[in-house]
N, C-alpha and C positions, 0 to 999 in steps of 0.2 A: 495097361492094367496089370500085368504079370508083371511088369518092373515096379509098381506099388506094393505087391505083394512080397518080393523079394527083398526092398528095401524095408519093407516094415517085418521081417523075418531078420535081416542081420541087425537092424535096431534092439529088436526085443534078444540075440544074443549076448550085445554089447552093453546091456543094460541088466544083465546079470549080475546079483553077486556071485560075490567069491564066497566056497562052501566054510562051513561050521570052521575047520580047525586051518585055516587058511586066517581069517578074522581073530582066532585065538591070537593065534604065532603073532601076530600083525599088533596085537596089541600089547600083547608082553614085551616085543620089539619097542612096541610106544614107549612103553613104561622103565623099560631099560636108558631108553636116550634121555628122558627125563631125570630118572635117577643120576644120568653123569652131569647134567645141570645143577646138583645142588650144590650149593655154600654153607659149610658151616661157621659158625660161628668163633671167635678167635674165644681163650680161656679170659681173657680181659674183658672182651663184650659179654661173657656170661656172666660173670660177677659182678660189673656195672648192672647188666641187667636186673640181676637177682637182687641188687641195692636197693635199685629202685622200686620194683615191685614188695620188697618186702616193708619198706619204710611207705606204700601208699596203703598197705593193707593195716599197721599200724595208727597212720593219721584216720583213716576209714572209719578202723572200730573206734577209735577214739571218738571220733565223732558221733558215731551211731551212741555208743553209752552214755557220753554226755548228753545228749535227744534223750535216750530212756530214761534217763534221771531224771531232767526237767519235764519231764511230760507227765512223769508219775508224782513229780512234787503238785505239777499243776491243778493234776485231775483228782490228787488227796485232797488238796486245797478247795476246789470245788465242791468234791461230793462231802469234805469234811469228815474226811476219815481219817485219825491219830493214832500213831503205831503207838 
């Protein structure tokens, strides 16, 4: 019974955490290893990229204006309303 007791005494030591700024250090550590993982980007794949996204947001609005035109021709045409 004394030896239940003492193993469940060095359990509950070992099952501590680590204090407040122990956990800080530990993650800013994380966050440091991390930071040496990143890739950036070559200046060629930024300009590809930047092609791309600017020629979808282009095609996009094109699209959307042309919808608002037609949908306002439509619903003129309906409700018979003449500018």
């Amino acid at each position: 019974m004394a030896k239940d007791k003492a193993k469940k005494k060095s359990a509950k030591k070992t099952d501590k955490k680590p204090n407040v700024f122990q956990r800080i250090g530990r993650y800013f550590r994380d966050c440091n290893n991390e930071r040496k993982k990143l890739v950036w980007p070559s200046i060629k794949t930024t300009f590809k990229n930047f092609w791309v996204v600017l020629s979808s947001i282009i095609t996009i609005s094109i699209f959307v204006g042309l919808l608002d035109w037609g949908l306002t021709i439509l619903l003129g045409t309906i409700m018979n309303i003449t500018k």
